[in-house]
N, C-alpha and C positions, 0 to 999 in steps of 0.2 A: 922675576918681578920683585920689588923691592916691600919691604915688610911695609905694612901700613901703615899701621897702629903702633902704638908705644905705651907702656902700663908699667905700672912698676911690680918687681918681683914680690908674689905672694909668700908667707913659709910653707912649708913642704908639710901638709896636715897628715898625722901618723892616727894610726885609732884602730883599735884592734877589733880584728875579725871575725872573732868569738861571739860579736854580739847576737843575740838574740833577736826574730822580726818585730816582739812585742819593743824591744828599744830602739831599733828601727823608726817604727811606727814614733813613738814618742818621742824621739827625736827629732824628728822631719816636722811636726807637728808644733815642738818648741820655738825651733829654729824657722820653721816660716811665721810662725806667730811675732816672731821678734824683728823679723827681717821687712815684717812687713810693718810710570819711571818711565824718561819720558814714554809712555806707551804709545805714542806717535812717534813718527823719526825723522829727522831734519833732511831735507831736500839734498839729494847727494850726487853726483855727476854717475851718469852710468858703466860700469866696467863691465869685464871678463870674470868670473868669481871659480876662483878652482872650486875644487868639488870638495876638500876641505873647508873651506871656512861657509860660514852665516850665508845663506843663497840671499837675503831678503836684503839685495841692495837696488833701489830704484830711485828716480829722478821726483816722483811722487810722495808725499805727504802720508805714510800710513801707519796705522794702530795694526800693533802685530800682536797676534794671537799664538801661543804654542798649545795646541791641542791633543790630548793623549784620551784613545778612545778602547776602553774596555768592553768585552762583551757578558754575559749575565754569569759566566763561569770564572770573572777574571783576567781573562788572557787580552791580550793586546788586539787589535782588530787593524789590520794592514791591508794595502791594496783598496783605499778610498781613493775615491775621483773629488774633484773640485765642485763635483753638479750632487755628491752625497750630504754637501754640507749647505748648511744654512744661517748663519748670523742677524741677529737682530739687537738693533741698536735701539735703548729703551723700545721697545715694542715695536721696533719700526725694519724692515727688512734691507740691508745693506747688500748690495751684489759686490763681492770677491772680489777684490782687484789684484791679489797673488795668491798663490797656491803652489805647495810644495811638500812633499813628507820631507823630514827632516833624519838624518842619522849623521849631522854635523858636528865637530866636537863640543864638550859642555866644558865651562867652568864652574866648579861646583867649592861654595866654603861649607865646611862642617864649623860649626858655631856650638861649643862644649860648654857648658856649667861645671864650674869647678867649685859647687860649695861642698862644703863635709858631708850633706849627704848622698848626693849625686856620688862623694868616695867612698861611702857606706855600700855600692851597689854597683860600681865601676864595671865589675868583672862580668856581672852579665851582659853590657852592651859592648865594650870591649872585647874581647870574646868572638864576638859576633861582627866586628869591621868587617873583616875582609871578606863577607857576603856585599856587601856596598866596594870594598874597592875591588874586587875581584871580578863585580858587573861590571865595574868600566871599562869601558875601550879604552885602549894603549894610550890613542892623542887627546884622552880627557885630562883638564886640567885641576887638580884638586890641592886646597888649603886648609887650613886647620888653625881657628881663632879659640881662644879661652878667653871666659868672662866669669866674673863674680860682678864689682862696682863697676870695672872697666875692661873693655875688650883688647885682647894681647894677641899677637901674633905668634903663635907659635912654629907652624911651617907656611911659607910663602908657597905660590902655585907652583906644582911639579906633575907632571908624570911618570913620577916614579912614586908608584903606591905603595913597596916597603916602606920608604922616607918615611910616610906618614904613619902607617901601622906602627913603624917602630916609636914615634912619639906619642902614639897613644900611648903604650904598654910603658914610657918609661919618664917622658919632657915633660907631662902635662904636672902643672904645681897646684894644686889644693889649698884654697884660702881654711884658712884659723880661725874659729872662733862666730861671732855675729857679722859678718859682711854682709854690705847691700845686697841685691841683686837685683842688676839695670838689664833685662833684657833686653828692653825695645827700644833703647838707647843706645846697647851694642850689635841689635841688627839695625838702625838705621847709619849708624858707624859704616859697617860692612859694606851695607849699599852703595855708599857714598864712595869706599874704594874701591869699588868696581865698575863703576857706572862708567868708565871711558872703555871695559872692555866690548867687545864685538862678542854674537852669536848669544848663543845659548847660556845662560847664565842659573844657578840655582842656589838654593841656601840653605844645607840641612842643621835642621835642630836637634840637639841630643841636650837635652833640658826637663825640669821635673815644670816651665811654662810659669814658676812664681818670678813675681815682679813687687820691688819694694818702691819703685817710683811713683810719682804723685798720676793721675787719671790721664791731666796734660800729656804725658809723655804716649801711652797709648793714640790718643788724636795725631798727635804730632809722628805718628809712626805710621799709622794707617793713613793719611794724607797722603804719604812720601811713597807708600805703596801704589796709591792712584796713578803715580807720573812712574815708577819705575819699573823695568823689562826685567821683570826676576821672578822665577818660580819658590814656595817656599813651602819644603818637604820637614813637618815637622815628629819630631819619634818623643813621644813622653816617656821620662824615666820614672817617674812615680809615681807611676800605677799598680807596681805591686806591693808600691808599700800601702795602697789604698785599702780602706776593708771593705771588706768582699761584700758586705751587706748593704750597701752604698749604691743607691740606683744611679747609674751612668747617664747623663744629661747627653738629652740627643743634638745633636747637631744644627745649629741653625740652617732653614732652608736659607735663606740669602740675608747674611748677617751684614749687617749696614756697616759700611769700611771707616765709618766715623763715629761708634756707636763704642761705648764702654762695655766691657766684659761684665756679667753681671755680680753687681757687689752684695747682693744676699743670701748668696749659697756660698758652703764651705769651700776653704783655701784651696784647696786641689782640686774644687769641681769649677773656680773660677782660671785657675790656670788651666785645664783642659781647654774647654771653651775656648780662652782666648788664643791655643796652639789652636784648636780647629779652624778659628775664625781667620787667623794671617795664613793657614795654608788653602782654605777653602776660595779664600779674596783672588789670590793670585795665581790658581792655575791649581796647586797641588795637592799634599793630602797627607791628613794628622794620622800616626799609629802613637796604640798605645798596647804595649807589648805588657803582659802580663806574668809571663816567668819567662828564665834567660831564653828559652827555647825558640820563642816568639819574635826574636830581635832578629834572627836571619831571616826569614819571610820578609819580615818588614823592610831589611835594605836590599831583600834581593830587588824586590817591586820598583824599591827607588829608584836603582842604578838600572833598571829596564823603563822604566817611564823615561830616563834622561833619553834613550836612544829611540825609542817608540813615539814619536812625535809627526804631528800635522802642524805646518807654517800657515795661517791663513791672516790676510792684509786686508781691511777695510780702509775709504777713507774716511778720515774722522768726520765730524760736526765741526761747527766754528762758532761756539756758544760762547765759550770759559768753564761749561758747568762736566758736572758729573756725568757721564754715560752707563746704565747697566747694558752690560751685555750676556745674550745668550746665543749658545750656540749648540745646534741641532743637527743632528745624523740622520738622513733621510733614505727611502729606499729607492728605486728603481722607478717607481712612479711617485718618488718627490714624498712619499707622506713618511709619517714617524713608526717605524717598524716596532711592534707590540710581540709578546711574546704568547702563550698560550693562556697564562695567566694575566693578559693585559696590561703587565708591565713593561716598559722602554725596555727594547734590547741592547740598548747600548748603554752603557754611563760615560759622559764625556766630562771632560777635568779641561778648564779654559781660566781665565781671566773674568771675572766679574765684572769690570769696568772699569774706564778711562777718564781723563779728565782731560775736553775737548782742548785746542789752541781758542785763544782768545781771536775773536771776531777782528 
C-alpha cells in the first residue's frame, strides 16, 4: 500500500540521557505549557467470503459492532452464542441481524509522538514493541505514522513485524525544539487513509494525549469518530513522568463523543482524559503504563483484543441523529450474570454510538 501521508522531514533531536526525572518532569511541563465511520455499511451484493477476510458482508444496511468480552480476572471470554448478547439502541432493544466471533485479520496504525519528550522516555515503550507485534497474527497488517504538527508516514502496511520494530528502534525522526502537536488532526488524517480498507481496522496510540490545537479540532475529531469502523487502543507515555501525588481522574462513565476534554484540570490530567475518552467512544481501551515494566502487559492485551473479538450487526434507525449504544452479556436465562459481590461478570468493550442514515 502506498504511503499516505507526506510531512516534511523533522531534525533528528539529540539530548542527553543523563538527565535526571526531576528535568524530566520540568521539561515536559515547559514544553506542553508552550505547545499548548461509516458505522453502517452500504448495501453490498452477497458473496462467498473466505474465511480470511471481514465475514460481515451482506445485502442489508447494518451498524457493525466489534465486541471484546473480559471476565472479572481479565481473560477474554470465548464460546458466546448470538442469544448471550443483547444490544440496545438509545434504550431501545435491537434484535441481531449478524453474528459472528471474529479472529479475521486486523489492520492496525500505531500513531507515535515524536516530540522531545516522548525522546526523553522512548526506551521504555520501545523496549517493549514487540509484546504488541509479537501478539499479532502472521496476516495482521501493521503501520507506523509519526506526528508532531503533521502526520508522516513512516512504514506503509506489512506483515512483516521486524520492518517495523526495526523503525522504531532506528527511522523514527524527533522534532527540535517548540513544535505543535495536532494529535486529533493526525488521527483524523489516519482515518481518512484507511477508510476504503475492509475488516478489522484499529489505531494505537503511543502519545503523552497533549494537543496544541484549537477545542474545534477535538469536535471535528469526535464527529468523524461517530461514522467511522475503527477501534482506538490508546497507551499514555506520560504518566511516569506524572507526580505521584496526583489523584488520577477516573474515567468518564459515557463521555459525550462531542463534549470537550475538560479545560480546568492540569495539562496531563486533560490529555489522559481525552486518551480515555476517544478509546472508550470507539470500542477500545486507554493504558497508562507507569514504569517501563508496564508497557508489555499493556500491548500484550492490545494485540489479544485485536483477535478475541464478537461481530455483531444491528440495523440502524433512519433518523440523521446520534444513537447510544449498549451492549449486554446475558446468561442462560437471558438476565445480566452478577458475581458474588454483585458486580457484572463480564466487562464488555463495544462502540458507544452511531450516527443513523438520514431518513
Amino acid at each position: 500500500m502506498r504511503c499516505f501521508y507526506r510531512g516534511t522531514c523533522t531534525a533528528k533531536f539529540r539530548f542527553a540521557r543523563r538527565s535526571s526525572r526531576w528535568s524530566l518532569l520540568k521539561f515536559l511541563a515547559i514544553f506542553a505549557a508552550i505547545c499548548l465511520t461509516s458505522p453502517y455499511l452500504p448495501a453490498q451484493q452477497e458473496k462467498s467470503v473466505p474465511a480470511t477476510q471481514h465475514p460481515l458482508e451482506t445485502k442489508t444496511e447494518l451498524v457493525k459492532l466489534d465486541v471484546t468480552v473480559l471476565d472479572t480476572q481479565g481473560n477474554f471470554v470465548d464460546g458466546l452464542e448470538e442469544k448471550n448478547f443483547r444490544v440496545l439502541d438509545a434504550g431501545v432493544e435491537r434484535p441481531i441481524s449478524f453474528f459472528a466471533p471474529v479472529t479475521a485479520p486486523a489492520s492496525v496504525v500505531i500513531i507515535l509522538e515524536t516530540s522531545p519528550a516522548v525522546y526523553l522516555f522512548q526506551d521504555e515503550h520501545i523496549a517493549a514493541a514487540y509484546s504488541l507485534l509479537g501478539g499479532l497474527a502472521d496476516d495482521d497488517q501493521i503501520a507506523l505514522v509519526s506526528y508532531s504538527d503533521v502526520p508522516k508516514s513512516v512504514v506503509s502496511f506489512t506483515t512483516n513485524k521486524s520492518e517495523l520494530l526495526n523503525a522504531l528502534n532506528g527511522n523514527v525522526q524527533y522534532t527540535m525544539g517548540m513544535a505543535s502537536l495536532n494529535l486529533y488532526d493526525s488521527i483524523s488524517a489516519v482515518i481518512d487513509g484507511i477508510a476504503a480498507l475492509s475488516g478489522k481496522k484499529a489505531l494505537v496510540l503511543l502519545t503523552t494525549g497533549l494537543d496544541s490545537s484549537p477545542p474545534e479540532r477535538w469536535d471535528a475529531l469526535t464527529q468523524k469518530l461517530q461514522r467511522a469502523d475503527v477501534v482506538i487502543f490508546s497507551v499514555g507515555l506520560g504518566q511516569s513522568l506524572a507526580q505521584t501525588d496526583t489523584p488520577k481522574p477516573k474515567p468518564p462513565k459515557r463521555p459525550k463523543p462531542d463534549s470537550n476534554p475538560p479545560n480546568d484540570t492540569p495539562l496531563l490530567d486533560q490529555a489522559r482524559n481525552a486518551l480515555i475518552s476517544l478509546s472508550t467512544m470507539t470500542g477500545g481501551r486507554a493504558y497508562f503504563p507507569e514504569s517501563g515494566k508496564d508497557f508489555a502487559p499493556a500491548y500484550r492485551e492490545i494485540a489479544s483484543s485485536l483477535r478475541h473479538q464478537y461481530v455483531l450487526g444491528i440495523v440502524p434507525g433512519h433518523d440523521g441523529e446520534f444513537h447510544t449504544l449498549n451492549v449486554d452479556v446475558l446468561d442462560a436465562n437471558g438476565k445480566l450474570p452478577k458475581t458474588k459481590h454483585h458486580q457484572p461478570e463480564y466487562r464488555v468493550s463495544a462502540r458507544q454510538g452511531y450516527i443513523a442514515p438520514a431518513p
